[in-house]
C-alpha positions as CSV (number, residue, x, y, z in Angstrom):
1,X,27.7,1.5,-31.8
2,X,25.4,3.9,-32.4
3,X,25.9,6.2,-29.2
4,X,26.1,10.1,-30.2
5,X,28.2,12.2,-28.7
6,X,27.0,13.4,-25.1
7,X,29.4,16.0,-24.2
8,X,27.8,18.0,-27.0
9,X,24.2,17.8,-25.9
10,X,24.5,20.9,-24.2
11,X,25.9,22.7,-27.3
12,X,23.1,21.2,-29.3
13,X,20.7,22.6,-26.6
14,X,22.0,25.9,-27.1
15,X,22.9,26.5,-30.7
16,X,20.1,24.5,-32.5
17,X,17.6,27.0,-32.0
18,X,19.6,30.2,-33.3
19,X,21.6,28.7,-36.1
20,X,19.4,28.5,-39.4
21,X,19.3,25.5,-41.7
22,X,21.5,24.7,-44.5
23,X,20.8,27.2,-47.4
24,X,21.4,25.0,-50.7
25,X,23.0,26.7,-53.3
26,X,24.0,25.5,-57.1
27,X,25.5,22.0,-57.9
28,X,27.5,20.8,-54.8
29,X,27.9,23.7,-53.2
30,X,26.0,25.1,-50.0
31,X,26.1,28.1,-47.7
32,X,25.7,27.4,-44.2
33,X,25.8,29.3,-41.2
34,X,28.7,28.1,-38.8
35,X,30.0,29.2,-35.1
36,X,33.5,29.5,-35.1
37,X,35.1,29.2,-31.9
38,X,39.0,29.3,-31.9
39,X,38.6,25.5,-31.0
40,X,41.9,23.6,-29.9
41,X,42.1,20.1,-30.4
42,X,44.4,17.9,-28.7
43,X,44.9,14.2,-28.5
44,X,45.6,12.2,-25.3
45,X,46.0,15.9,-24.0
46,X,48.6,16.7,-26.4
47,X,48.0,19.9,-29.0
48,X,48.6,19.6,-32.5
49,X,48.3,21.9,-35.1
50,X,45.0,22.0,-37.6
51,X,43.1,24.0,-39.6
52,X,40.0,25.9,-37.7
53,X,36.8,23.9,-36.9
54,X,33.5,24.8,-36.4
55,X,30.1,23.8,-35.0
56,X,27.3,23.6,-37.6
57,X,23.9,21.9,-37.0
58,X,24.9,21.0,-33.5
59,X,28.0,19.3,-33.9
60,X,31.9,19.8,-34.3
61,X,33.0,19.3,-37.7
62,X,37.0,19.0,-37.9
63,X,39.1,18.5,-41.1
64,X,40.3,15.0,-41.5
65,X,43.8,15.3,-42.9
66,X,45.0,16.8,-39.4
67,X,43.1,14.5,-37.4
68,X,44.3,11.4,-39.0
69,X,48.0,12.7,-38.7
70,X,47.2,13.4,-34.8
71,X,45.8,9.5,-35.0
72,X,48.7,8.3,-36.4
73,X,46.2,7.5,-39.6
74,X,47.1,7.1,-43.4
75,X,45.0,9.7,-45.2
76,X,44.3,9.9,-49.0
77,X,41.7,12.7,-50.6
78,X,41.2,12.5,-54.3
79,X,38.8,15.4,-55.2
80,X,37.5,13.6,-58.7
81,X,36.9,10.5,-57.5
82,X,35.7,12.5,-54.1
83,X,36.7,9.8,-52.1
84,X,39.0,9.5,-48.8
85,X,40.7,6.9,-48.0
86,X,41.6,6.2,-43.5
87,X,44.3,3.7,-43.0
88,X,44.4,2.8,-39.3
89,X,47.2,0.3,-40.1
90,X,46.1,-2.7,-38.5
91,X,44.6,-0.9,-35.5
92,X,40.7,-1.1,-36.3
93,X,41.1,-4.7,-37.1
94,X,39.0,-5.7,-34.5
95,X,36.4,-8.8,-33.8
96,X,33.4,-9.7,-31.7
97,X,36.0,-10.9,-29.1
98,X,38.4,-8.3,-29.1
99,X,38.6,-5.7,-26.1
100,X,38.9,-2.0,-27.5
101,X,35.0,-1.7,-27.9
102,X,34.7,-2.9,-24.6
103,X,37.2,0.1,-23.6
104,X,36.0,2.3,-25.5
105,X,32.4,2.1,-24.5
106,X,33.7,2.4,-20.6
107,X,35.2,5.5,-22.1
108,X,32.0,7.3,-22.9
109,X,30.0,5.7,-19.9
110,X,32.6,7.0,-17.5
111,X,32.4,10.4,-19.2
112,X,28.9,10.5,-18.8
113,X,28.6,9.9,-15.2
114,X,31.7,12.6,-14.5
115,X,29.6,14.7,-15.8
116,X,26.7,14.2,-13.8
117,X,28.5,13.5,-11.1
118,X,30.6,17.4,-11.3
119,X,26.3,18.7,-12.1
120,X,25.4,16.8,-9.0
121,X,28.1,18.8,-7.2
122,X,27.3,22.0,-8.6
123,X,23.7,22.2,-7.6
124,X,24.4,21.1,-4.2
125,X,27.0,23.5,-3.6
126,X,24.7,26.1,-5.0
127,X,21.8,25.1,-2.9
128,X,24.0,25.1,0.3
129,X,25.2,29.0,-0.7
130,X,28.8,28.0,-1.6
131,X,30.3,29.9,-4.3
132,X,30.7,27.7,-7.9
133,X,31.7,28.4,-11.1
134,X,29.2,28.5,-14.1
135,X,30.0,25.1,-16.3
136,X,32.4,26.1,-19.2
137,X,30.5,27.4,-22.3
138,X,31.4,27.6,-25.8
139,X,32.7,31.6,-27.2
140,X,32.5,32.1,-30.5
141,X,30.7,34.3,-33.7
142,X,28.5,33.1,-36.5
143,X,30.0,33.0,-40.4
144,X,28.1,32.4,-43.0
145,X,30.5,30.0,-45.3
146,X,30.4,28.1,-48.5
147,X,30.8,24.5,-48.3
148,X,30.9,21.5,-50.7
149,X,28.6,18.2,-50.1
150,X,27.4,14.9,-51.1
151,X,28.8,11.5,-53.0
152,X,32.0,11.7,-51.2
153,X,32.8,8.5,-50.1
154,X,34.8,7.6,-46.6
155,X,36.8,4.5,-47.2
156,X,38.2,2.7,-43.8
157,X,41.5,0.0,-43.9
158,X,39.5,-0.3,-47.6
159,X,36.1,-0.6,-46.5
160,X,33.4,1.8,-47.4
161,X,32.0,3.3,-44.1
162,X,28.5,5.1,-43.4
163,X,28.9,7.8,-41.5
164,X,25.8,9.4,-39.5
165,X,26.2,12.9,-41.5
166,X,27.5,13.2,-44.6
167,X,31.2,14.9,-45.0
168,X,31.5,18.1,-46.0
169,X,34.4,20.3,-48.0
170,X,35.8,23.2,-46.8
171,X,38.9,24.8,-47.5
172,X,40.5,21.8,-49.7
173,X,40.0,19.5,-47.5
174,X,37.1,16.9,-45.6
175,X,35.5,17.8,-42.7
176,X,33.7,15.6,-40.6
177,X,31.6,15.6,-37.6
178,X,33.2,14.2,-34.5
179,X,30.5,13.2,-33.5
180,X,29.8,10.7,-36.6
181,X,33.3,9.5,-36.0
182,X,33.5,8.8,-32.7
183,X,32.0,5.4,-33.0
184,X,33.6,4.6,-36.3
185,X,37.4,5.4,-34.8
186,X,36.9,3.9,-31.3
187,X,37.6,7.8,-30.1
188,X,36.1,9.7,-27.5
189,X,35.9,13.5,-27.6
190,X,35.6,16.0,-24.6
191,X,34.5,19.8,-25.3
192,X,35.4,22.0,-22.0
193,X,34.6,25.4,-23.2
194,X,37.0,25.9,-26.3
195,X,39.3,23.4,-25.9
196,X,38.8,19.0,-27.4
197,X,40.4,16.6,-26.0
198,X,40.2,13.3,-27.9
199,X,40.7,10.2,-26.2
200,X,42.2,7.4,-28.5
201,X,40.7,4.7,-25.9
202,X,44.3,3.0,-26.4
203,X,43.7,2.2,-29.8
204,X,44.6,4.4,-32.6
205,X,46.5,6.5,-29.9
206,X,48.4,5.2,-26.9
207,X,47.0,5.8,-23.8
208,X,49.6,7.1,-21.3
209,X,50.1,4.8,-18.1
210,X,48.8,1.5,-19.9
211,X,50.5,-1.1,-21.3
212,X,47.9,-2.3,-23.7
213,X,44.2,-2.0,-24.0
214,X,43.5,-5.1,-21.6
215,X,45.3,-3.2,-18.7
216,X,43.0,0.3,-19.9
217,X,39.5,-2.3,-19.9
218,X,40.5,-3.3,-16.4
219,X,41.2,0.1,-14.6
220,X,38.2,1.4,-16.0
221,X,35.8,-1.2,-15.2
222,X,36.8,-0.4,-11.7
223,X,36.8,2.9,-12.1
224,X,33.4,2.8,-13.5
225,X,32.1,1.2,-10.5
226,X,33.6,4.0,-8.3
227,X,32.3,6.5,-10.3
228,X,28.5,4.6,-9.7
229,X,28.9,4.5,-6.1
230,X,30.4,8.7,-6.3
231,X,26.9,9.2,-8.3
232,X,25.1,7.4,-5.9
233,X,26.4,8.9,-3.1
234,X,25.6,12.7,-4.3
235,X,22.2,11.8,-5.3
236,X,21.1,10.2,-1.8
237,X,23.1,13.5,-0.3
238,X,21.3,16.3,-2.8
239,X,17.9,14.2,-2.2
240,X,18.5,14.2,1.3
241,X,19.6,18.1,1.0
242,X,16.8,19.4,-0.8
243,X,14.0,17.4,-0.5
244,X,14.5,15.5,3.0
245,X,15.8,18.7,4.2
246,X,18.1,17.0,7.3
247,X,21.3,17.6,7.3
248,X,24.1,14.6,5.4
249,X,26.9,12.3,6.4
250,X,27.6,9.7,5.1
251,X,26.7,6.2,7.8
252,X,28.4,2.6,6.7
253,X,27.3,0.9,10.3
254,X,24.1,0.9,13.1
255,X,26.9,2.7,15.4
256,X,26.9,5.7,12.8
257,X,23.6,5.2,12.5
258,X,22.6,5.9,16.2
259,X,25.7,9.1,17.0
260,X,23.7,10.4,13.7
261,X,20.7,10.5,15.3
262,X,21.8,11.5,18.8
263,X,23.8,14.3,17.2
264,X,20.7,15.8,15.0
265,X,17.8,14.4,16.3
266,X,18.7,15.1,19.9
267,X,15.8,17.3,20.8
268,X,12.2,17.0,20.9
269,X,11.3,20.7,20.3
270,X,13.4,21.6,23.6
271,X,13.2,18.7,25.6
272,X,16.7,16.7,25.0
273,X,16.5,12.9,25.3
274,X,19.1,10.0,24.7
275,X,18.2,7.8,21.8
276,X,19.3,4.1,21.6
277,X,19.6,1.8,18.3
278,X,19.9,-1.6,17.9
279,X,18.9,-3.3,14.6
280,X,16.9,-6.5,14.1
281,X,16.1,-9.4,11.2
282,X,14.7,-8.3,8.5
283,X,15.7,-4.4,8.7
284,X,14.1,-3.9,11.3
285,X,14.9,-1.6,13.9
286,X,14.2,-0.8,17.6
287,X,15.0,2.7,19.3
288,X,15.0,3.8,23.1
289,X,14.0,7.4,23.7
290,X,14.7,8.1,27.3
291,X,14.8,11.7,28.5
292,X,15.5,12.4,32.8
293,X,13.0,13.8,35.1
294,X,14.4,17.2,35.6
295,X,13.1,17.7,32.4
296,X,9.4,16.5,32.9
297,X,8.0,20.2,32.1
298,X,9.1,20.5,28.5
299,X,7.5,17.3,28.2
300,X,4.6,17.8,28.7
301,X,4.8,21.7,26.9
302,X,4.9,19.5,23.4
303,X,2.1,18.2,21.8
304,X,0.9,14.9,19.8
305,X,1.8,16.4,16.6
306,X,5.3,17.4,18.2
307,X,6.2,14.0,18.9
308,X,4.7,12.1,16.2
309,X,6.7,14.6,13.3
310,X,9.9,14.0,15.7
311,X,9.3,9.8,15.2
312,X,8.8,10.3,11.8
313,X,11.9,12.8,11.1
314,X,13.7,9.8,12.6
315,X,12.1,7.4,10.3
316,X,13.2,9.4,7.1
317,X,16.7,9.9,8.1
318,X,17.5,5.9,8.7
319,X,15.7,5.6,5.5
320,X,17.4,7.8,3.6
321,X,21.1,7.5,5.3
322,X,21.0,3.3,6.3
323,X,18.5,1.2,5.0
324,X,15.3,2.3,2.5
325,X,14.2,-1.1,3.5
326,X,14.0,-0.3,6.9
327,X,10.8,-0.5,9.6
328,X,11.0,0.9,13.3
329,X,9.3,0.0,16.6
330,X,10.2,2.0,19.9
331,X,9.2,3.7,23.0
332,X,9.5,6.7,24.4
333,X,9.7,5.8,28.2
334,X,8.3,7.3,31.2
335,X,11.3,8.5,33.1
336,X,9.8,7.7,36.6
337,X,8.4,4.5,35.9
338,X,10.6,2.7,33.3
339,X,8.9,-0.3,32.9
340,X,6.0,1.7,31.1
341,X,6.0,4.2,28.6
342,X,4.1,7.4,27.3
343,X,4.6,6.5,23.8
344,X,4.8,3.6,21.6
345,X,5.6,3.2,17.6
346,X,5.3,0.9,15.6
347,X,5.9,0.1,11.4
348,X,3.0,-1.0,9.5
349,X,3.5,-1.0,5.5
350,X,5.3,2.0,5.6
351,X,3.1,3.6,8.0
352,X,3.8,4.6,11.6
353,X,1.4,4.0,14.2
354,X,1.5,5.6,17.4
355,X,0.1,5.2,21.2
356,X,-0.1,7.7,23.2
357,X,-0.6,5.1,26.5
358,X,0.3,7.7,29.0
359,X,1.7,9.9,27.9
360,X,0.9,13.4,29.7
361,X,0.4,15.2,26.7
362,X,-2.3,17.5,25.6
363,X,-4.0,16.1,23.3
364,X,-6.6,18.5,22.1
365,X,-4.9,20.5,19.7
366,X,-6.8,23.5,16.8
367,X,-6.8,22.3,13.4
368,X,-3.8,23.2,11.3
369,X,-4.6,22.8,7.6
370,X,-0.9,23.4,7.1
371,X,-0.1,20.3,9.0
372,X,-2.6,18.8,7.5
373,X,-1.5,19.2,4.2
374,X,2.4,18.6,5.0
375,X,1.0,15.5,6.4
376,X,-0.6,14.2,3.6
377,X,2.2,14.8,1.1
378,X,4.7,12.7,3.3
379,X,2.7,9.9,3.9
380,X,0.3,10.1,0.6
381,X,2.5,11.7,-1.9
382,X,3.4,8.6,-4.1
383,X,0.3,5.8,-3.4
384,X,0.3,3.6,-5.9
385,X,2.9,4.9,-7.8
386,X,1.2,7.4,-8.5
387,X,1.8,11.0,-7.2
388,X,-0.5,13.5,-5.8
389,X,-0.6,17.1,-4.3
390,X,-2.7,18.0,-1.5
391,X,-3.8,21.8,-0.4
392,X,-6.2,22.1,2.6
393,X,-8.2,24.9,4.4
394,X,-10.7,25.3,7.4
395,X,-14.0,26.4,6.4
396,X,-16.9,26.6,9.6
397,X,-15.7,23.0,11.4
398,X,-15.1,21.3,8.4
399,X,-11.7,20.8,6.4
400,X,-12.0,21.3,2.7
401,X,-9.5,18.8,0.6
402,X,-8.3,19.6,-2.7
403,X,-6.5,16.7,-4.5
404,X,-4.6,16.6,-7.5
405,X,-3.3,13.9,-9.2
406,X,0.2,14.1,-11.0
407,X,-1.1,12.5,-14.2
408,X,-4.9,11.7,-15.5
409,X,-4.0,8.2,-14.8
410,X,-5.6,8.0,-11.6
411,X,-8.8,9.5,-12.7
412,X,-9.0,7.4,-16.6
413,X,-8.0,4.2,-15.0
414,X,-8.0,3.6,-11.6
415,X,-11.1,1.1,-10.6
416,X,-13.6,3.0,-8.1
417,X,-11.8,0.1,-5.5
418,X,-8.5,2.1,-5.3
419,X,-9.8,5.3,-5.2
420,X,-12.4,4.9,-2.4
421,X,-8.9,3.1,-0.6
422,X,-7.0,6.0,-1.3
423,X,-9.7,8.1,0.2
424,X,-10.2,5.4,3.8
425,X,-6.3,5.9,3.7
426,X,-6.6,10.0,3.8
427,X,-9.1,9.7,6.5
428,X,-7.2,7.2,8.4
429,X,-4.0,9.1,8.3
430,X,-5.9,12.7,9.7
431,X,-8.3,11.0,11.8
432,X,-5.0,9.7,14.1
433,X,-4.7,13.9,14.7
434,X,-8.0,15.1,14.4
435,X,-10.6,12.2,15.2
436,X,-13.9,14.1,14.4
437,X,-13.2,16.2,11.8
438,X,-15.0,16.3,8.7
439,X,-14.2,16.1,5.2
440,X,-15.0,18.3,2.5
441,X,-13.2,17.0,-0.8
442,X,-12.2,17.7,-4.2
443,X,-10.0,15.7,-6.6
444,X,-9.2,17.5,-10.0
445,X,-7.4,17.1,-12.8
446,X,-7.3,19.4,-15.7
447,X,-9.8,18.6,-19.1
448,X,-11.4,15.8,-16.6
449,X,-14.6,15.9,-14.4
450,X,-13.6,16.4,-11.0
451,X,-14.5,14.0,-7.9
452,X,-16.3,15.2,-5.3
453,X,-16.3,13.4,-1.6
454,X,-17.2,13.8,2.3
455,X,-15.9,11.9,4.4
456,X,-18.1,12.0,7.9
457,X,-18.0,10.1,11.2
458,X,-15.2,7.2,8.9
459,X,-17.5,6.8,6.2
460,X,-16.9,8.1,2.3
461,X,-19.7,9.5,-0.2
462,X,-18.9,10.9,-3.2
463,X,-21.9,11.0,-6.3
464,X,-19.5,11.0,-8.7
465,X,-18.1,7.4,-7.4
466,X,-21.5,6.1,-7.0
467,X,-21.9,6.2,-10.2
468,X,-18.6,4.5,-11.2
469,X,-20.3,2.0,-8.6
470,X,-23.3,1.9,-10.9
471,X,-20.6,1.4,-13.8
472,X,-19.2,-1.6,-12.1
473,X,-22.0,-3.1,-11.3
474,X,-23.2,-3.0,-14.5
475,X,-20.0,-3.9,-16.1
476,X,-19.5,-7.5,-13.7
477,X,-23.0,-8.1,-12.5
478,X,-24.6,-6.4,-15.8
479,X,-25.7,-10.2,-16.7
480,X,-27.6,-13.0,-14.9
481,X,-26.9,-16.7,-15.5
482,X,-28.9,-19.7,-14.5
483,X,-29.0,-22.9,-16.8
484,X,-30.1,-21.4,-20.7
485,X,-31.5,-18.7,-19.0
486,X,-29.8,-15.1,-19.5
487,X,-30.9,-12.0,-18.1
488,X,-29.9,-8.5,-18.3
489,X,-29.7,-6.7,-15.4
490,X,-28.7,-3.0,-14.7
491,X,-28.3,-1.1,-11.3
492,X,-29.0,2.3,-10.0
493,X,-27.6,3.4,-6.5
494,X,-29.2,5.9,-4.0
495,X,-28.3,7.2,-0.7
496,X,-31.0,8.1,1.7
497,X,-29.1,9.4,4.6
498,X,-25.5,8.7,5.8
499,X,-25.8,5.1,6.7
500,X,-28.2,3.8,4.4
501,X,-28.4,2.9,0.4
502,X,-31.2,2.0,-2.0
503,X,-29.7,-0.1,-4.5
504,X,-32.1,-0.6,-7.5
505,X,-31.9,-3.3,-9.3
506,X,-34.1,-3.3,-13.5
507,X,-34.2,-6.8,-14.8
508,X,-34.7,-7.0,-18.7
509,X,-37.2,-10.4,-18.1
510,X,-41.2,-10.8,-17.5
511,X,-41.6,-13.2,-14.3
512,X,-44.5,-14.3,-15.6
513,X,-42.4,-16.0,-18.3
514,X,-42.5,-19.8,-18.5
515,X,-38.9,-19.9,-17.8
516,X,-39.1,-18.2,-14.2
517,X,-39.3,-21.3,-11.7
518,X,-38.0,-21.8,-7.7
519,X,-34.5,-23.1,-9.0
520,X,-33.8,-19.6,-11.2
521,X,-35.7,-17.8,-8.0
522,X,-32.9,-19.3,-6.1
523,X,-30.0,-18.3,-8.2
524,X,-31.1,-15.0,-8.3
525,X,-31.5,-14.4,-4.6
526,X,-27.4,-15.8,-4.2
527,X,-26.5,-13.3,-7.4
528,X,-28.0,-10.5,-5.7
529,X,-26.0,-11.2,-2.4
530,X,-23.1,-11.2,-3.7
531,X,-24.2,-7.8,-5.5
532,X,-24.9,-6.9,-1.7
533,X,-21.6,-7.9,-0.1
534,X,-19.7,-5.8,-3.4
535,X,-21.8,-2.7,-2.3
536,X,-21.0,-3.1,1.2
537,X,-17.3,-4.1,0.9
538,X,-16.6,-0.8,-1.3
539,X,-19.1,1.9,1.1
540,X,-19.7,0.3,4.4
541,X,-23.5,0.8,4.1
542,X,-26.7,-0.8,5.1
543,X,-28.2,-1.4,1.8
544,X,-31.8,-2.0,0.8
545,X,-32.0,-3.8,-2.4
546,X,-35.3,-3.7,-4.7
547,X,-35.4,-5.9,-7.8
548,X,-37.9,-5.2,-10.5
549,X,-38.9,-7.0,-13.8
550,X,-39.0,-5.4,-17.1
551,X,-43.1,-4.6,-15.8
552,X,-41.7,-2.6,-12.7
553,X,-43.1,-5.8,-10.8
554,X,-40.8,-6.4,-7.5
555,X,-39.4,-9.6,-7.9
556,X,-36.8,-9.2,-4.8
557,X,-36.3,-7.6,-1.6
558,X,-33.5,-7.3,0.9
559,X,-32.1,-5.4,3.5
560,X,-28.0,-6.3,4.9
561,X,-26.4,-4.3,7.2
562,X,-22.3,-4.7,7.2
């Protein structure tokens, strides 16, 4: 087991970069610089008495002689044959079958996740203003001390053990890093502020309250498990804390699911309404938002953008509190005819789709860049698995876009297919708020060439992706087949206004060559179709194709619309 110790990782955070490295002196002798502390050890919670320790390099060095006593160990030091000899009496006997690793790797795993689960705790208390107490840190000053090293041997029930840092002497006797033992004596250490606790794992040390180390496995293979769903539980709350931003509680059933809702999601702006849940197959979901007629006038003071934010506020906390599987579909129902309703919603690949049947609403609305951008980062912020951030501003009528992916990724390797997507996706997802508005677009990412885009009337240009176009082209259509025949063929691609493309085709052959006959005239007129229907399927163009030889002769004409 080659698992270092984790409860020191913040110590090694903090010290590594002020202590200096060793400073070697004559023979076996060394001076180091070392943080004493006034460190207490204990075992199984019990003290014992030892000689001081000290943290050097990162890690807690303690002197053997003590520890083994506290261990119930044999110990032996002989200083000319620099050699120790452990005796664990039987205790470290143990096989491929045996259960102490088993309980003393539950040891460290549950350590570990205490720990995260006490930071977990900590920042969420902070974030919610409640008072809590800086974790415990280690007090101490900074000796400078002579130490001996190297060639001293560690001997275990008789067996020559490697240890990951070599022993040191100090003071007439061995120290060693606790680290280095912790794996080698099944033990596992706990620093809180001054004070170590080492756990003996019920094996070189009994562990109160168990029998044997097959009742110890047990319990804390169980515990471990509650520990993963206490871990769980904090980081659903803290994400839905901080980043959700709607308040927690923790739902096991539909019915919680629904008096969650009803209780903070009871109010459109000021309009109160009822909300039913019912769940489906699948995880899916269906809601009833009713509201009564006395309250027709705050109704209709809200606008699209209200009620769609509302929906989709909804949508987040059944995700985040019930089921992250789980799709929606609901009305909003006309309180005076309930058989119809102002608004419907549906789930369509993680998207929400609204209609506004009859609803009342006004639905002209000025453009908000800010909702805008808040809009794009919920419903675009991971496409792809990749992440982006989105900022946007008016300028005249138009909206300028400025898109920045989280990592070069998208820009190096993404094929021009999924970008142009991503970019149909923006405009579908603002076009459902503000159908006429233009595009203006950027997307940048640091030491790369940025991407610039419109996006008009539903229809995407960008220059820099027509030539990745071009690139494509070239890269799958680059060469045309029929029988022996091969031709070379590369592509150039021109808009002339917003609906319309020249798509220039240079092929490296002479038709006046023997070769060129009806049947290769053929082929090539079902090639450059399906060049066509590429063009089309990526910009939604009506594209007039030329085809030249290498003579500029025009072997090939055509004009598709989509």
């Amino acid at each position: 087991m080659k698992n270092r110790f984790i409860i020191f990782t913040l110590i090694i955070l903090i010290l590594l970069p002020s202590l200096p490295r060793p400073s070697h002196g004559k023979g076996q002798v060394m001076e180091i610089d070392a943080l004493f502390g006034d460190f207490k050890l204990q075992v199984e919670g019990k003290y014992f008495p030892h000689k001081e320790t000290f943290i050097y390099d990162g890690e807690l060095w303690v002197p053997m002689k003590e520890i083994a006593k506290a261990l119930d160990m044999g110990y032996a030091f002989d200083p000319n044959k620099r050699s120790l000899k452990l005796n664990s009496h039987g205790k470290l006997n143990i096989d491929d079958i045996s259960k102490e690793p088993v309980a003393y790797q539950r040891g460290y795993e549950i350590q570990a996740k205490e720990k995260n689960i006490a930071e977990l705790d900590r920042q969420i208390r902070t974030f919610e203003g409640r008072w809590t107490s800086n974790p415990s840190e280690v007090e101490g000053v900074i000796r400078n001390i002579k130490v001996g090293f190297s060639d001293i041997d560690v001997l275990l029930d008789g067996k020559k053990i490697s240890l990951d840092r070599d022993p040191l002497l100090y003071k007439d006797d061995v120290y060693i890093s606790l680290v280095a033992l912790s794996p080698i004596l099944y033990i596992t250490p706990d620093l809180e502020g001054n004070i170590v606790n080492i756990d003996g794992n019920g094996i070189l040390a009994k562990k109160p309250g168990f029998n044997n180390v097959a009742n110890l496995t047990n319990f804390r293979d169980s515990l471990s498990l509650r520990r993963d769903r206490e871990l769980a539980e904090l980081e659903k709350k803290k994400k839905i804390l901080m980043d959700v931003k709607i308040p927690y509680e923790e739902v096991d059933s539909i019915g919680d699911m629904e008096r969650y809702l009803n209780r903070h999601l009871g109010y459109i702006g000021k309009l109160p309404v009822d909300i039913g849940l019912r769940s489906g197959g699948g995880s899916w979901y269906y809601l009833d938002i009713e509201f009564g007629t006395r309250n027709i006038s705050r109704w209709r003071n809200l606008t699209r953008r209200d009620v769609e934010a509302y929906v989709w506020d909804i949508f987040v906390a059944i995700t985040s509190l019930y089921d992250e599987e789980a799709k929606i579909q609901g009305q909003i129902i006309n309180p005076y005819r309930s058989r119809y309703n102002y608004v419907e919603f549906d789930t369509r690949i993680r998207n929400i789709v609204f209609k506004f049947i009859d609803s009342k609403l006004d639905m002209t609305e000025k453009v908000d860049p800010q909702f805008i951008t808040d809009l794009l980062e919920k419903r675009l912020g991971r496409y792809y698995k990749e992440y982006f951030d989105f900022t946007a501003r008016i300028s005249g009528y138009d909206l300028e876009l400025i898109i920045y992916p989280d990592s070069r990724y998208f820009m190096d390797r993404w094929n021009v297919h999924n970008k142009l997507s991503f970019l149909k996706e923006i405009d579908y997802i603002i076009k459902e708020y503000y159908p006429g508005l233009r595009i203006n677009g950027v997307i940048e990412y640091p030491g790369k060439d940025s991407i610039q885009f419109l996006i008009d009337d539903g229809k995407v240009r960008s220059p820099d992706l027509e030539r990745e176009t071009e690139e494509f082209l070239n890269d799958r259509y680059g060469l045309f087949k029929s029988g022996t025949l091969r031709i070379p063929m590369e592509y150039k691609l021109h808009p002339t206004n917003l609906d319309d493309y020249k798509l220039l085709v240079y092929m490296d052959f002479d038709i006046n060559d023997d070769r060129w006959n009806k049947t290769v005239e053929g082929a090539l007129e079902a090639f450059l179709q399906d060049v066509i229907s590429e063009v089309i399927g990526l910009w939604d163009m009506n594209i007039f194709l030329q085809a030249y030889d290498k003579n500029q002769y025009i072997v090939k004409e055509v004009i598709k619309t989509p």
